[in-house]
C-alpha positions in Angstrom: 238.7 6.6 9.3 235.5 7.2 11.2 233.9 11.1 11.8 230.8 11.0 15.0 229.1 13.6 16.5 230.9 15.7 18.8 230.0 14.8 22.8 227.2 17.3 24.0 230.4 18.7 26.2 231.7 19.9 22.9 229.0 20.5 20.6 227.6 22.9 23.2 231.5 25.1 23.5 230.8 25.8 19.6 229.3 27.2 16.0 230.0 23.1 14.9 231.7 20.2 16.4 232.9 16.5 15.8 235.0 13.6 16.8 237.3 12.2 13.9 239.1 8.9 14.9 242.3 7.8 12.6 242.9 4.4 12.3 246.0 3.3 14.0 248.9 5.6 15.7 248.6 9.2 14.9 250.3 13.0 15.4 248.3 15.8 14.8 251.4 17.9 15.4 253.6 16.0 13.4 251.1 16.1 10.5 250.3 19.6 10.4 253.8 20.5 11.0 254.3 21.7 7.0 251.3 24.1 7.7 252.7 26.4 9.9 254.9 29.0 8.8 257.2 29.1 11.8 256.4 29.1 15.5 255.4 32.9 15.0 252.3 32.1 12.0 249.8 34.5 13.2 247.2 32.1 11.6 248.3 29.1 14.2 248.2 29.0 17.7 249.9 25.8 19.3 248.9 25.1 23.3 250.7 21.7 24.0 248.8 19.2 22.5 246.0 21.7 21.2 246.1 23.6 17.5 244.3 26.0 16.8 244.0 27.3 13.0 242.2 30.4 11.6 241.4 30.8 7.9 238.7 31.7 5.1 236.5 29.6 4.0 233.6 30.4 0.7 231.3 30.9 3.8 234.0 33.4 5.4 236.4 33.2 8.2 236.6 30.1 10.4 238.7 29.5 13.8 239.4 25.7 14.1 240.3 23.9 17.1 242.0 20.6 17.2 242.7 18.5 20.3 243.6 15.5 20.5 242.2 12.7 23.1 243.2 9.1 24.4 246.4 8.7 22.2 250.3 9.3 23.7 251.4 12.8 23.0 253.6 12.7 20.0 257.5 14.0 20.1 260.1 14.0 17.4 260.1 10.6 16.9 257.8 7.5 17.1 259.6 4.6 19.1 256.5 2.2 19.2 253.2 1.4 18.2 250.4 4.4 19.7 246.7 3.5 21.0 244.9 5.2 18.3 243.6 8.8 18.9 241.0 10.6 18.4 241.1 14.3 17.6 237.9 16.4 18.9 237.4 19.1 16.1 236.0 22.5 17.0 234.7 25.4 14.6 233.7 29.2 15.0 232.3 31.7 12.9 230.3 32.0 9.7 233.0 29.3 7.7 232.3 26.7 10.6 230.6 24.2 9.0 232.9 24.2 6.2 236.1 23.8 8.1 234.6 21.3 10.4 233.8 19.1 7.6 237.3 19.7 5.8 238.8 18.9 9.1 240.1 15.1 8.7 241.4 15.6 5.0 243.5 18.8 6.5 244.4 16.6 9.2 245.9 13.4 6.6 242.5 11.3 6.7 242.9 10.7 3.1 246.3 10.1 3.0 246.8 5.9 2.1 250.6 4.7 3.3 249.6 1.0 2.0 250.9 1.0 -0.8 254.5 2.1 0.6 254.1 -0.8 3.7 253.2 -3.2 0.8 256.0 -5.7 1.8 257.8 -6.0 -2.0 257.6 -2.3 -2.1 258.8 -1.9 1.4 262.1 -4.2 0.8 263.4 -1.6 -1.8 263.7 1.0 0.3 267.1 2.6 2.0 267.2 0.4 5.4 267.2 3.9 6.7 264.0 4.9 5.3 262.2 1.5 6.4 263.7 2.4 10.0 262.2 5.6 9.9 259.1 4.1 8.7 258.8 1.9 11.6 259.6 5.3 13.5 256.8 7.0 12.2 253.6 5.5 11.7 252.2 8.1 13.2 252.5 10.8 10.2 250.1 11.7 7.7 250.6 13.9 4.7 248.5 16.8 5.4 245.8 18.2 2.9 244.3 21.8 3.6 243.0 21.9 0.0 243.3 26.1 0.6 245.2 26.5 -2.5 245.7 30.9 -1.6 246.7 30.1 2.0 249.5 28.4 0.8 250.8 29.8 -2.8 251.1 32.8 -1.1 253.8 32.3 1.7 255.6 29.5 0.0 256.6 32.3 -3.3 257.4 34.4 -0.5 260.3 31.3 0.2 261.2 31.7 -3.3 265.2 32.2 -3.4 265.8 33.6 -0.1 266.7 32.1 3.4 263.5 30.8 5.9 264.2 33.7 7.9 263.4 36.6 5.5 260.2 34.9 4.3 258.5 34.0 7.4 259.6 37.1 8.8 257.9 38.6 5.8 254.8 36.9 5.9 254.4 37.2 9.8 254.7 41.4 9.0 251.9 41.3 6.4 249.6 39.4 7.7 249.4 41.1 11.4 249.2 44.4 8.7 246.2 43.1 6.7 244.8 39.8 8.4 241.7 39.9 10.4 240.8 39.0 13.9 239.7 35.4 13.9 236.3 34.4 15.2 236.1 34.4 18.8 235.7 30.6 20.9 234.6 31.9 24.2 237.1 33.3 25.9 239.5 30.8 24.9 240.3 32.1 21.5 244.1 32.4 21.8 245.6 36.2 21.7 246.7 37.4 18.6 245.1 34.7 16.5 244.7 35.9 12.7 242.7 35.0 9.8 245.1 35.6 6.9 244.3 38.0 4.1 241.9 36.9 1.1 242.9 37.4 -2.3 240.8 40.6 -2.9 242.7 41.8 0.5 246.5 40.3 -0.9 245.6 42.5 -4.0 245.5 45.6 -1.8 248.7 45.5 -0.2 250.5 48.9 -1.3 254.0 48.6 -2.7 255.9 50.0 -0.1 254.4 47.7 2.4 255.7 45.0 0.6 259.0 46.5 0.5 258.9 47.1 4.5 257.9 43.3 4.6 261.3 42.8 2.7 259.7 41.1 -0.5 261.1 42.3 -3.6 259.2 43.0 -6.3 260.0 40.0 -8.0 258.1 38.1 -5.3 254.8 39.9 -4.3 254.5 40.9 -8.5 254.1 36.9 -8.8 251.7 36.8 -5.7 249.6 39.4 -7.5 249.5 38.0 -10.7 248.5 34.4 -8.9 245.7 36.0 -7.0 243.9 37.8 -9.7 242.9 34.2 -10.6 242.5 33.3 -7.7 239.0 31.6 -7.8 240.4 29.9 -10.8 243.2 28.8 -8.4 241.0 27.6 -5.6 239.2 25.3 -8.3 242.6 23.5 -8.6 242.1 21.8 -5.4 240.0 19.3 -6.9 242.1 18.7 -9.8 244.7 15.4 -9.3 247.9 16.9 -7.7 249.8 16.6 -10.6 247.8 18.6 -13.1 247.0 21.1 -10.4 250.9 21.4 -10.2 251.0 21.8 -14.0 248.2 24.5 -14.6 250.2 26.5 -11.5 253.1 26.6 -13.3 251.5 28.4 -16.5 251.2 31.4 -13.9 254.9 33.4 -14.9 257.0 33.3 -11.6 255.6 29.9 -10.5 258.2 27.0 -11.3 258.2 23.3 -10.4 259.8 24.2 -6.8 256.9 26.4 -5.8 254.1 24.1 -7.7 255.6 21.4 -5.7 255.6 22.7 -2.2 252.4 23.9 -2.6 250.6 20.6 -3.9 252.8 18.6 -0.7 250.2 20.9 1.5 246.8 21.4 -0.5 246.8 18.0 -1.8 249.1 15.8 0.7 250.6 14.4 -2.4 253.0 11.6 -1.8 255.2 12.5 -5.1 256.1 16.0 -5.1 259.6 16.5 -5.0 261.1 20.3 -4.9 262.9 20.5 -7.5 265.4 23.9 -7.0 265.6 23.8 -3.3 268.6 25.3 -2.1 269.6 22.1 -0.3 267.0 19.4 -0.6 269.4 17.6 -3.1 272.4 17.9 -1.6 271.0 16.7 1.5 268.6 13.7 -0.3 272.2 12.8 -1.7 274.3 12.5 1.4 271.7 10.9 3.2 271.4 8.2 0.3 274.8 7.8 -1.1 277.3 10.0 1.5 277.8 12.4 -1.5 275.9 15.5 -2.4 274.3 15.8 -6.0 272.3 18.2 -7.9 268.7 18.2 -8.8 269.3 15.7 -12.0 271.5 13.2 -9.5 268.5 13.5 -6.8 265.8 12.6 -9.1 267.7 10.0 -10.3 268.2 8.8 -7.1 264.3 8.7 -6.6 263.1 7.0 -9.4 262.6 3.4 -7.9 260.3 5.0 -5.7 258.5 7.3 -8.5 254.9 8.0 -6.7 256.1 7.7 -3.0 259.0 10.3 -3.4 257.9 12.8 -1.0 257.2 10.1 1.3 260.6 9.0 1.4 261.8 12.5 1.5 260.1 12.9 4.4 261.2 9.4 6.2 264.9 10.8 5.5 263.7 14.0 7.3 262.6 11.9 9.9 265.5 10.4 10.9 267.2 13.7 11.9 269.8 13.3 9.2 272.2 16.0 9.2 274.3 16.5 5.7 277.8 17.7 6.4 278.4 21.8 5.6 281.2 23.5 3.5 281.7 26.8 3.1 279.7 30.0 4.2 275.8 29.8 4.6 273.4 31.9 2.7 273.6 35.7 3.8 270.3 37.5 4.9 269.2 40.0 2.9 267.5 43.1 4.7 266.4 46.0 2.5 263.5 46.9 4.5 265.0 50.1 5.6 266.2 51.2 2.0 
């Protein structure tokens, strides 16, 4: 990994700038493809190649800009070695400085595949995980470190369908998110900085309900975010203990602890445990049966420490498990 100076062109177009240059292929949108909540995040803003990304930082709200530059645009699969990229990395507002230097972790700098290329490693894998490795060497596992930003729409996913939840979150955070800080006139329209804890904590009841979040859901995002500077400390802890002291919060279980550490930390382990159809689908892909959680982990084990990668090689692929019966119903009780 190497991190220059931004060329005068960009340093001069805003608050802080750089140049970070992976080593080998790379996909920015493939990477940061777990970040976004849906094509509709109000916090994103995707412009072919371009991402844009608006947050908080401890300094206060930053717009990010991510382009990258020299490298083959990435599509849903990788058929071949890439000429290796380099993403130019813009920041705005008073958080700049912070988000530019948090910039290549968020973007999978830190994230080490040797380990799972190691060769004796390597020839234990499911021929159709090492294809998709071969497929792929162009995705990193993605570390924002924003511990809020992400506990917060991931336990709105808790046990209802994609749909409702990012549906949801999209509703309260055009309702209490704030404008992000302007890039010229390029920043794109609608682009939103999503609420901090202290303005989480302020949502009203019924707007929860018109978001169609039960109580059940946004009483777990409030008792999370009245620790939340407690929480944000638990991005420096190891992934799995950051996991663990998550789950001491009531209404925070190993599914929700996991998808959360996958994105703050890029951890290559984390399996969600309680998906609706992760194991069912981890077991068809593997074996041509479904399973249940106990049959998936099971299933796992050789790979204990590179699960989540191979979760996401399967993913890769574009495996499709076969379906039975009738899908899950959505739920709206927004006009109740």
């Amino acid at each position: 990994m190497t991190i220059t100076a931004a060329p005068p062109r960009l340093a001069a177009g805003a608050d802080v700038s750089l140049c970070w240059y992976p080593e080998g292929s790379y996909s920015l949108a493939r990477t940061l493809g777990p970040l976004l909540r849906g094509h509709s995040d109000p916090s994103f803003s995707v412009q072919g190649d371009v991402i844009w990304n608006a947050f908080t930082t401890p300094d206060g709200p930053a717009t990010l800009r991510l382009s990258p530059v020299g490298g083959t645009a990435a599509g849903a699969h990788d058929d071949g070695p890439r000429v290796p990229a380099r993403v130019d990395v813009q920041a705005w507002g008073p958080g700049a400085e912070l988000a530019a230097r948090a910039a290549p972790r968020l973007m999978g700098a830190d994230d080490d595949w040797s380990s799972f290329d190691d060769p004796v490693f390597h020839a234990t894998l499911p021929r159709m995980v090492r294809e998709a490795r071969r497929r792929s060497q162009a995705l990193r596992l993605p570390a924002s470190g924003r511990m809020v930003d992400q506990l917060v729409p991931i336990i709105l996913e808790q046990k209802v369908t994609v749909i409702e939840a990012r549906r949801g979150y999209r509703y309260l955070v055009q309702r209490y998110g704030t404008p992000a800080p302007q890039a010229g006139t390029s920043t794109p329209q609608g682009l939103l900085v999503p609420p901090t804890a202290t303005q989480w904590l302020q949502v009203p009841s019924w707007e929860w309900h018109k978001a169609g979040v039960g109580p059940q859901r946004s009483a777990t995002v409030m008792r999370a975010l009245r620790s939340a500077v407690a929480l944000e400390r638990l991005a420096g802890l190891p992934a799995a203990e950051a996991g663990l002291k998550m789950r001491t919060i009531p209404g925070i279980g190993i599914w929700t602890a996991a998808e959360v550490v996958q994105r703050t930390h890029g951890c290559p382990d984390s399996i969600a445990v309680g998906d609706y159809h992760l194991a069912a689908y981890v077991g068809a892909a593997l074996t041509g049966r479904r399973t249940d959680d106990a049959g998936m982990l099971c299933l796992l084990e050789p790979w204990s420490g590179q699960r989540q990668r191979v979760v996401r090689m399967i993913q890769s692929t574009g495996f499709r498990k076969p379906t039975f019966g009738p899908r899950m119903t959505i739920q709206d009780h927004r006009g109740h």
